[in-house]
C-alpha positions in Angstrom: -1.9 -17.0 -8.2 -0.6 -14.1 -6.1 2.3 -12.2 -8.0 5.0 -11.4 -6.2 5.2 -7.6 -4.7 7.5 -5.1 -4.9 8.1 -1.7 -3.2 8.6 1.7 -4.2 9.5 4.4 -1.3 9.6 7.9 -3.6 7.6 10.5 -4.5 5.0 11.3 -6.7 4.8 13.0 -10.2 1.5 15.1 -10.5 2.7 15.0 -14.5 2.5 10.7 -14.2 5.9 10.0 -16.1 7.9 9.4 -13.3 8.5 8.9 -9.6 5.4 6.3 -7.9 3.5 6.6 -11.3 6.3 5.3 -13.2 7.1 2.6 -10.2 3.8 1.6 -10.0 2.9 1.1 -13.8 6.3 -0.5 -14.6 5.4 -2.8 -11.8 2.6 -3.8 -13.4 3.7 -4.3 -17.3 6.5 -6.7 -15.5 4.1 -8.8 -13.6 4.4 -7.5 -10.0 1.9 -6.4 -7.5 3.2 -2.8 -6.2 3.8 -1.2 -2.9 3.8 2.7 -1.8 5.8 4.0 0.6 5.0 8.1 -0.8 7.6 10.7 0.5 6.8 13.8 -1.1 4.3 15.3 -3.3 5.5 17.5 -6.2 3.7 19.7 -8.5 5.2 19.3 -11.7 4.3 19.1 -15.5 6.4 18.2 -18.5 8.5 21.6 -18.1 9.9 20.9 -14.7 9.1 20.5 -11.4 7.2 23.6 -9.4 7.5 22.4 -6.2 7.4 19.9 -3.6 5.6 19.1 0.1 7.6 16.5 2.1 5.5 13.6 3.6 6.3 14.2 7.6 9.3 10.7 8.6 7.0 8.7 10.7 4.3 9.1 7.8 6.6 7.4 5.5 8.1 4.7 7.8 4.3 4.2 9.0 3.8 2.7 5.4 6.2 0.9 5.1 5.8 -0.7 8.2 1.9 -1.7 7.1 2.5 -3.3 3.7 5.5 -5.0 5.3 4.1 -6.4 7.8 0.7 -7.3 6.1 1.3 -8.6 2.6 5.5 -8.6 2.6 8.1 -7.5 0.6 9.6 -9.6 -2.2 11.8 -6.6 -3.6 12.1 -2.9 -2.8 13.4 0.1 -4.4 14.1 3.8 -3.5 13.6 6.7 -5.5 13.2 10.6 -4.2 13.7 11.1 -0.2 13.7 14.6 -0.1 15.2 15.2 3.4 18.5 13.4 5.5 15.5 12.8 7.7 13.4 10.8 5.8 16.2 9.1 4.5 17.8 8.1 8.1 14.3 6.8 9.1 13.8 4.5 5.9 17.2 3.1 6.6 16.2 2.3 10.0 12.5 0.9 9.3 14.6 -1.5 6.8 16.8 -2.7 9.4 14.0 -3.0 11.7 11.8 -5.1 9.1 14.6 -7.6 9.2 15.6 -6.2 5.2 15.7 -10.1 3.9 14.7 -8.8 0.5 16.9 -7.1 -2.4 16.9 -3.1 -2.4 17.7 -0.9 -5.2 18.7 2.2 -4.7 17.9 5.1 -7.0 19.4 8.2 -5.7 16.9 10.7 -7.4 19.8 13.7 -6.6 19.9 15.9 -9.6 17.7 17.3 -12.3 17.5 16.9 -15.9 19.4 19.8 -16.3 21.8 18.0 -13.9 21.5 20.3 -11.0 21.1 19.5 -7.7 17.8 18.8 -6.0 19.2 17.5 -2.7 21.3 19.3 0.1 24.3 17.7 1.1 23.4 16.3 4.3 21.1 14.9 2.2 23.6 13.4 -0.3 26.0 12.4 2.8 22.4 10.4 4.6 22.2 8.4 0.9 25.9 7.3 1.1 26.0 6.3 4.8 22.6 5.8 5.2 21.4 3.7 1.9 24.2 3.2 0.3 25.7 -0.3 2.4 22.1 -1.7 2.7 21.2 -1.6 -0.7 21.6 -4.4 -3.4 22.1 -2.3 -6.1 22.9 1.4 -6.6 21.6 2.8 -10.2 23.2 6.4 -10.2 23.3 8.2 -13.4 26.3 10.8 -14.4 24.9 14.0 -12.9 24.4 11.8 -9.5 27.7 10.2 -10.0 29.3 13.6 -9.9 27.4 14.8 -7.2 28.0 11.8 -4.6 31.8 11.3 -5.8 33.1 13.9 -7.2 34.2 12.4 -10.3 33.1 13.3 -13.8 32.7 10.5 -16.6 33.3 11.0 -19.7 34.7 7.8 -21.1 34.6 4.3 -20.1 37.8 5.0 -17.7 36.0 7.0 -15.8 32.8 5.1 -15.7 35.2 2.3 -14.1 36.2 5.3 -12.0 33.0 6.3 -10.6 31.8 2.3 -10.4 35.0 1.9 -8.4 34.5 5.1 -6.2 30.4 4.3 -5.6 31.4 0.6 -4.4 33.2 1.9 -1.6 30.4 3.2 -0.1 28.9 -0.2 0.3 26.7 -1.7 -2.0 27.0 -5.0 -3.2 26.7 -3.9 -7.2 26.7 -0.5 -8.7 24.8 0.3 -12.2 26.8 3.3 -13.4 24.3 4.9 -16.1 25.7 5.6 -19.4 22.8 7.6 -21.0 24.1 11.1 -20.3 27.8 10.3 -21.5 28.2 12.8 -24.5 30.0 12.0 -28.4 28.7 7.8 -27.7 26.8 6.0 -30.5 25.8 3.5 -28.1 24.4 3.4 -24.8 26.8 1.6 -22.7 25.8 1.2 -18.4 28.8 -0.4 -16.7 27.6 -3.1 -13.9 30.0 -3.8 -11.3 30.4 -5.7 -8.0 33.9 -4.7 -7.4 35.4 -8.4 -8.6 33.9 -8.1 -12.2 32.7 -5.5 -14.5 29.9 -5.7 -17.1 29.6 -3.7 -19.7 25.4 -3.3 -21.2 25.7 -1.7 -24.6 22.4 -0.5 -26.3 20.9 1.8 -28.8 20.5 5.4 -28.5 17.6 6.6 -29.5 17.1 10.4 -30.6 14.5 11.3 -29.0 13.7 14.4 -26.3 11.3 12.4 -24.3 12.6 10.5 -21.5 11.0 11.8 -18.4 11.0 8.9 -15.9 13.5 6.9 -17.9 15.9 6.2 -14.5 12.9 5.7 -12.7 11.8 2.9 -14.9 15.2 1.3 -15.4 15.4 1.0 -11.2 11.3 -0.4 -10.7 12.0 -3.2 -13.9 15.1 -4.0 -12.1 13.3 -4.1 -9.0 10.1 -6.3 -10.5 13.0 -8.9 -11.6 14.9 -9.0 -8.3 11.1 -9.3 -6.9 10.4 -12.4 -9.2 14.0 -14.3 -8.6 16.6 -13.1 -10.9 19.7 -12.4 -9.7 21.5 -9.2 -9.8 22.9 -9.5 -13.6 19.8 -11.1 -14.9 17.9 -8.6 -13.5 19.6 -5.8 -14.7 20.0 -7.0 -18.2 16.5 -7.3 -18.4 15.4 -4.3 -17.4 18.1 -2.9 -19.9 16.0 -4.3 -22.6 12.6 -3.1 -21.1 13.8 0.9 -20.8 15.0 0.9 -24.3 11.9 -0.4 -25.8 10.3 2.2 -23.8 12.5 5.3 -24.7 12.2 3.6 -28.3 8.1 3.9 -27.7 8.3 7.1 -25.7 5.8 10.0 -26.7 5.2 14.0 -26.5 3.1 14.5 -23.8 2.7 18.6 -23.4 5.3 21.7 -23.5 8.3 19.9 -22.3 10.0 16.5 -21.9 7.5 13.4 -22.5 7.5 10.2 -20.7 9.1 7.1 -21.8 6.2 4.5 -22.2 5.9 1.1 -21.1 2.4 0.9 -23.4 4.1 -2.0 -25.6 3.7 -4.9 -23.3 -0.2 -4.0 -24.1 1.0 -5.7 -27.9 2.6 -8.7 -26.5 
């Protein structure tokens, strides 16, 4: 039978942990065929990223307009952009593809080191651009700050932010917990404005977590792809990103990738 497909518009990770590598081979370990839509190309390794080349607008809209049109789209989720450009034009390929499928938004808009790898016409195309087409919205803290200007620290202000993202226009906002200092637990707070849904799990000492938000956002994506709903969907690709920061591994100088090599035991 033919799996159901879902598609990634970001860039590429020369390093493999993240961006369309970690799309693509999250896809796969959750039983969906993937898509590419590539934006940029980086050159990056384990210590950080070197640099990046920008695919041209119409290059990126181009593919998305082939896969859509040829083997459609059950799902779709965006990661890095790059430019306001490339973000305006993938906003208005969706709208002209008819956009009947779910879209997660990733808003790849700061570094590790939480500083930011966007400009702000960049940052103001993702809230009035992506922001009220998409599904979801998967932001972690560093982002949060960034697109509202408000800082979490506790679980007020992770309502805060959840509260402040929504009126952008999303449908449901996944406010990321993992960078929250002094927490035992992991806790992301899911919200669609009426309800809020608090996902506590483990947090795992570990350094190596490269592509961890980009794997969260592509499992989501594969259950939204597959049928679940919004809640379902995220809950489940809660549990999938934790077993894979719990099997992460050291991969180089840096920051390794979290690993999605279990399923390969199941």
């Amino acid at each position: 039978m033919t799996p159901p497909t879902a598609l990634t518009i970001a860039g590429s990770d020369s390093g493999g942990g993240a961006g369309i590598q970690a799309d693509l081979r999250t896809f796969f370990a959750n039983g969906v065929h993937g898509l590419v839509a590539l934006t940029a190309v980086t050159v990056q390794n384990s210590l950080g990223v070197q640099g990046f080349t920008e695919i041209p607008a119409d290059v990126v809209t181009a593919q998305i307009k082939a896969v859509a049109s040829d083997m459609g789209v059950d799902a779709a989720k965006t990661g890095m952009l790059a430019t306001a450009e490339i973000i305006r034009s993938v906003a208005k390929t969706l709208d002209e593809l008819g956009m009947d499928f779910p879209l997660v938004v990733d808003p790849v808009a700061a570094s590790m080191t939480g500083h930011a790898l966007l400009r702000e016409d960049a940052l103001e195309a993702i809230r009035t651009e992506l922001f009220p087409r998409a599904t979801l919205i998967t932001p972690n803290l560093d982002e949060v700050r960034l697109l509202t200007g408000v800082s979490v620290v506790d679980a007020a202000t992770q309502r805060a932010a959840a509260e402040a993202l929504l009126e952008f226009g999303s449908r449901w906002v996944l406010v990321k917990g993992g960078h929250m200092q002094g927490t035992e637990d992991c806790v992301d707070l899911l919200s669609d404005g009426r309800e809020f849904r608090e996902l506590s799990g483990p947090r795992y000492l570990t350094e190596n977590t490269h592509g961890g938000g980009d794997t969260l956002a592509s499992a989501i994506t594969a259950s939204l792809a597959k049928g679940a709903s919004v809640p379902d969907a995220v809950a489940a690709g809660k549990k999938f990103i934790e077993r894979c920061v719990a099997e992460s591994y050291p991969l180089g100088a840096g920051v390794g990738p979290v690993s999605p090599f279990w399923v390969l035991d199941r």
